[in-house]
DONU-629317 format. One record per residue (C-alpha): residue number from 1; residue in three letters; z, x, y. Coordinates in nm, 3 decimals. Example, Ala and Ser with C-alpha at 12.3 -4.5 7.8 and 13.67 -1.06 7.14 Angstrom:
2
DODREN  num  residu       zz       xx       yy
DODREN    1     Ala    0.780    1.230   -0.450
DODREN    2     Ser    0.714    1.367   -0.106
END
This chain:
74
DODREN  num  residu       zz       xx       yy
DODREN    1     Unk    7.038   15.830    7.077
DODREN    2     Unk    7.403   15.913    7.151
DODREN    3     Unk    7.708   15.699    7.147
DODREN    4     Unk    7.722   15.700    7.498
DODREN    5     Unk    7.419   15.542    7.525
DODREN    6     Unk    7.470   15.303    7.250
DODREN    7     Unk    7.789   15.213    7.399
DODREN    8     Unk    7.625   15.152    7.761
DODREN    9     Unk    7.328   14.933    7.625
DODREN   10     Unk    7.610   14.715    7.415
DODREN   11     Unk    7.793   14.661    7.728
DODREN   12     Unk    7.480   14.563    7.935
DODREN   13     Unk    7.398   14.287    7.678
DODREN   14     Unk    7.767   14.151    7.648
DODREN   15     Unk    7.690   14.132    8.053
DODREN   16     Unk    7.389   14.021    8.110
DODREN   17     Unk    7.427   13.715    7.819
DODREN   18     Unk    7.810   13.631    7.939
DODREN   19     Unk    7.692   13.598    8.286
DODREN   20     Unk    7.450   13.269    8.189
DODREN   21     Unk    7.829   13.109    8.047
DODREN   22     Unk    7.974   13.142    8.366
DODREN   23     Unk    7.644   12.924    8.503
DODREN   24     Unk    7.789   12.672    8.201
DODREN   25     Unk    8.178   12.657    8.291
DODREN   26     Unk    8.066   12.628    8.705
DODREN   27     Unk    7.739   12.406    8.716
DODREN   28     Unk    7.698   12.065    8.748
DODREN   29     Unk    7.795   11.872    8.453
DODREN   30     Unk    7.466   11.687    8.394
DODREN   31     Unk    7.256   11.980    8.450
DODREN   32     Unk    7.442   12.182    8.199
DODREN   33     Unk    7.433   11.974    7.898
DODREN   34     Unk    7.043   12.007    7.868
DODREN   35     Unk    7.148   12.380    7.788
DODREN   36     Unk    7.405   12.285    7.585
DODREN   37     Unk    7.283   12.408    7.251
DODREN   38     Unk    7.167   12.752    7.385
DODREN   39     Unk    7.486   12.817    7.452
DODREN   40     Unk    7.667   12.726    7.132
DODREN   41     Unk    7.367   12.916    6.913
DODREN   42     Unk    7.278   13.204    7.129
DODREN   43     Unk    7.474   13.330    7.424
DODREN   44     Unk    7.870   13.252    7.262
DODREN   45     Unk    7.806   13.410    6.934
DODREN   46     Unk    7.600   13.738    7.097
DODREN   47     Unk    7.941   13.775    7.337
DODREN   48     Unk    8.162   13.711    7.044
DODREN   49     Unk    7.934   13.962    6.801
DODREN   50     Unk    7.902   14.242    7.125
DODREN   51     Unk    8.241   14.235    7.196
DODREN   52     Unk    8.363   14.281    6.843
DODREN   53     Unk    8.144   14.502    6.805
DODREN   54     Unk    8.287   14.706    7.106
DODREN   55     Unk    8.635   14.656    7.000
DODREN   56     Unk    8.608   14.727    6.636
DODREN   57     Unk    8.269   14.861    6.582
DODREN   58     Unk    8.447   15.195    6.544
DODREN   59     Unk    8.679   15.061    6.240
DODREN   60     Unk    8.334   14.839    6.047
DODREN   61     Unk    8.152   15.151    6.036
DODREN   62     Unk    8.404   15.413    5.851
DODREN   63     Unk    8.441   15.098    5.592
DODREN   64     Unk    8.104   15.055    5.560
DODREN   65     Unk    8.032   15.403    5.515
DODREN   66     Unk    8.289   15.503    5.260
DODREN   67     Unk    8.180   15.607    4.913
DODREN   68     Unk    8.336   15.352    4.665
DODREN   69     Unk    8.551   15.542    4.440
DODREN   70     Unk    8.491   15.597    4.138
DODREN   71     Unk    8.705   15.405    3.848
DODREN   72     Unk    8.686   15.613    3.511
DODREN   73     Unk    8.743   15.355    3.219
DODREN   74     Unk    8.969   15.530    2.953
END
């Protein structure tokens, strides 16, 4: 899979689940609050996560994947 690809299918889910907020912010206020919980467990923290991920994703993976140094004890 290639990074453009990656890339693309990262930005259709930061869409596709940051569309359903805008249904939050706009609807009705007693038909939103039934939903209320999907919202603060699902859909905010997959934007938040997506995002970062698209922002910084770059920089979390070259920490990640550095070899710890070595520490010689003398």
């Amino acid at each position: 899979m290639t990074a453009a690809v990656k890339r693309s299918i990262l930005r259709w889910v930061h869409i596709i689940f940051a569309l359903p907020i805008l249904g939050y912010v706009y609807g009705p206020p007693e038909e939103v609050l039934q939903y209320r919980d999907y919202f603060r467990f699902l859909y905010v923290p997959v934007v938040v996560a997506t995002g970062f991920w698209m922002w910084k994703g770059d920089a979390v993976r070259r920490l990640i994947s550095q070899k710890p140094t070595s520490v010689s004890n003398k």
